[in-house]
C-alpha positions in Angstrom: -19.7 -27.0 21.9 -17.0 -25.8 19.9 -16.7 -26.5 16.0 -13.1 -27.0 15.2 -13.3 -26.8 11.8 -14.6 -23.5 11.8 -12.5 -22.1 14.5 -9.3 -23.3 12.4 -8.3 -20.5 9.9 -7.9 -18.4 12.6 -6.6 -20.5 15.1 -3.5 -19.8 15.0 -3.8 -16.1 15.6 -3.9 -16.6 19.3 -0.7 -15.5 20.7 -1.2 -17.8 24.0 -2.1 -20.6 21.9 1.2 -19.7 20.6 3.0 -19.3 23.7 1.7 -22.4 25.4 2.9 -25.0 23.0 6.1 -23.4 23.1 6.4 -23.5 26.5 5.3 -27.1 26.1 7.7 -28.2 23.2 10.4 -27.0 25.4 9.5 -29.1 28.5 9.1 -32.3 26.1 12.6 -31.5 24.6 14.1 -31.3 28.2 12.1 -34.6 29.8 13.1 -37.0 26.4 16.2 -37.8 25.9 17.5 -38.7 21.7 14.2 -36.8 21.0 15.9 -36.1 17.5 15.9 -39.5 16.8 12.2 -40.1 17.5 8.9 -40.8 15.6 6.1 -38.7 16.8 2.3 -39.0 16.8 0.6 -35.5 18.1 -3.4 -36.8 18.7 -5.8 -33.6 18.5 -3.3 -31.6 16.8 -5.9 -28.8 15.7 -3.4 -26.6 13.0 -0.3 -28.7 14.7 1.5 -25.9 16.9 2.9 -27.9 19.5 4.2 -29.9 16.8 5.9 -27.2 14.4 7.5 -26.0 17.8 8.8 -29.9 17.8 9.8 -30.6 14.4 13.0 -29.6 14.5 13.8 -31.5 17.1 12.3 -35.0 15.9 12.5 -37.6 13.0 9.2 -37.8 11.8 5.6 -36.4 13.2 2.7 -37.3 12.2 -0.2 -35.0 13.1 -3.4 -36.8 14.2 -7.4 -35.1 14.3 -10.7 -35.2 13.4 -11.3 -32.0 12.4 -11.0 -31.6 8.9 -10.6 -27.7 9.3 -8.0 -28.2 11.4 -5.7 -30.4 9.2 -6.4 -28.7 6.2 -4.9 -25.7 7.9 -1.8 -27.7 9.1 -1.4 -29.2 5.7 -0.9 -25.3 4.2 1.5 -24.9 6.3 3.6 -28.1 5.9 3.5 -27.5 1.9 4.0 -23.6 2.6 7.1 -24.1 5.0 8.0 -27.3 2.9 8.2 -29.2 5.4 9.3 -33.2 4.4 8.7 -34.8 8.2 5.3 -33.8 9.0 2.3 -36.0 7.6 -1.1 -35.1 9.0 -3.4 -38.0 9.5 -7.1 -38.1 9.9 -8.2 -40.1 13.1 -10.6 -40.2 15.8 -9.4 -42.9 18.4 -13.1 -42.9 20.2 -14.6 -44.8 16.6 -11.5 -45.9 14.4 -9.1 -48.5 14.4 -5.6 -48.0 15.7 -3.4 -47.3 12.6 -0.8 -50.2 11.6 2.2 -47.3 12.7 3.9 -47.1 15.9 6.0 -44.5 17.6 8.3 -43.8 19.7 6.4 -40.7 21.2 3.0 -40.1 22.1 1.6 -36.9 23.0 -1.4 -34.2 23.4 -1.9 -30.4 24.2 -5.0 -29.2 25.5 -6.9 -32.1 23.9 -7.7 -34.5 26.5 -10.5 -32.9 28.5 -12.7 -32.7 25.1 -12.7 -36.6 24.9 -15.7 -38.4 27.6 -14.4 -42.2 26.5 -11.2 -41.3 28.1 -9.9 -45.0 29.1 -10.2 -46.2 25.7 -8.0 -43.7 24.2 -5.2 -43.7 26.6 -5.0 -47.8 26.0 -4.9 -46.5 22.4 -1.8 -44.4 22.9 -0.4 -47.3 24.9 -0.8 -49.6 22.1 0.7 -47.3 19.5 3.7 -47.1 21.4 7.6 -49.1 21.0 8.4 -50.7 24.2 9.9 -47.9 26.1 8.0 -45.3 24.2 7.0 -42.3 25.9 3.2 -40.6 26.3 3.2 -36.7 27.1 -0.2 -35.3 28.2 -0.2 -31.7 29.0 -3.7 -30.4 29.8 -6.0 -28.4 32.3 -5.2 -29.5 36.0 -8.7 -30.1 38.2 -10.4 -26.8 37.8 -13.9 -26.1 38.9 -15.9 -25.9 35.1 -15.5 -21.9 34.3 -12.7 -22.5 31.8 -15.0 -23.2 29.1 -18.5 -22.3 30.8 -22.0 -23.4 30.4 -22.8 -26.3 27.7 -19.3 -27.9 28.1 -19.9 -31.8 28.0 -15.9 -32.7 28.6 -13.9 -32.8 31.5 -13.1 -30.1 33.9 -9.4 -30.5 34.1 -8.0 -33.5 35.9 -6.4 -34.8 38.9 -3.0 -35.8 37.7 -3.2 -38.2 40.4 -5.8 -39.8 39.5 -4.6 -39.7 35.8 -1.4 -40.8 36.7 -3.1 -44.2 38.8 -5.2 -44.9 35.6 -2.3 -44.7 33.3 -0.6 -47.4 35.8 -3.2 -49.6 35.5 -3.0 -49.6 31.6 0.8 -50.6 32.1 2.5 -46.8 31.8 5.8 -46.6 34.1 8.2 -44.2 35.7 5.0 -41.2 35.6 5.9 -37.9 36.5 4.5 -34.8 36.2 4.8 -30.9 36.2 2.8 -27.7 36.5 4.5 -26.2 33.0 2.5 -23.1 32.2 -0.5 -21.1 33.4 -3.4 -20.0 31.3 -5.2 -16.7 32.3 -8.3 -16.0 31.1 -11.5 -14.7 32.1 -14.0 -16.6 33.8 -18.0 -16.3 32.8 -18.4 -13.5 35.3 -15.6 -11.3 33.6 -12.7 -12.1 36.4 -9.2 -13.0 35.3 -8.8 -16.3 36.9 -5.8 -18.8 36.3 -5.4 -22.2 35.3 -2.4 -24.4 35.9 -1.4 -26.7 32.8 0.4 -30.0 33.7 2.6 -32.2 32.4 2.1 -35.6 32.7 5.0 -38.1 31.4 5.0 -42.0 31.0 6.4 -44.9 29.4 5.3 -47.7 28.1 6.5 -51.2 29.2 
């Protein structure tokens, strides 16, 4: 199992860490219309990349884990790049209550599949929305449990369709999703092997 907070002074180092929540930030920016107008609440942020890509383009952002590492790191950077719109916020949505804010955008990068109470947090998310808000999930698409190997206790990727039927159920409308990026990487025998990340895009009631 991986410990975040030890893994977070140098997480940023990663060049396709880097490249991937680029790649994402720009795919939000094209699906949301009046993004710039928007509040934003990133859940499993780790050091906040996805959301330093979208910063410029939103209101406010608050940057949501439970890694302490992992914030601490973001917070650097906010005071570093003195950034005003960026608050980080300590939360873990599988044993806290909701906080009183709400938002106008929802989203997560690559943090899903760590989380096994996986119903709970999405009705979270739907709850912390406006009416009309918007959730953004980009994660692993169904893969077949060599992305992260032996010992992994989370989820090996998903089947946007069947992600896409449980986010109906909770009361998420007009879903659509994407295959945005690909992350190559080698499996535990050594081989390069791919893996498709999705975008998966709803509103709320």
């Amino acid at each position: 199992m991986e410990n975040f907070d030890e893994l977070a002074l140098r997480w940023d180092e990663d060049p396709k860490r880097r490249k991937r929540a680029s790649v994402v930030a720009m795919e939000m920016a094209r699906e949301i219309p009046d993004l710039e107008r928007m509040t934003g609440f990133e859940y499993g942020c780790g050091t906040g990349l996805l959301s330093f890509y979208l910063q410029p383009f939103m209101r406010e952002i608050w940057l949501g884990d439970s890694s302490a590492g992992m914030l601490s790191v973001a917070e650097q950077k906010i005071q570093t790049l003195r950034i005003a719109n960026m608050h980080p916020l300590p939360i873990d949505l599988t044993a806290a209550e909701l906080p009183e804010l709400k938002f106008d955008v929802v989203y997560t990068l690559m943090a899903l599949h760590h989380i096994k109470p996986l119903n709970d947090v999405l009705q979270s998310f739907y709850e912390m929305l406006h009416p009309e808000g918007t959730l953004c999930i980009a994660d692993l698409d169904k893969e077949d449990g060599t992305f992260h190997g032996p010992g992994f206790t989370g989820h090996h990727g998903f089947d946007v369709r069947e992600l896409s039927a449980t986010l109906r159920e909770i009361g998420f409308t007009k879903l659509r999703s994407k295959i945005c990026h690909t992350i190559v990487k080698q499996d535990r025998d050594g081989r390069e092997k791919q893996y498709p990340l999705f975008l998966l895009v709803g509103q709320k009631r």
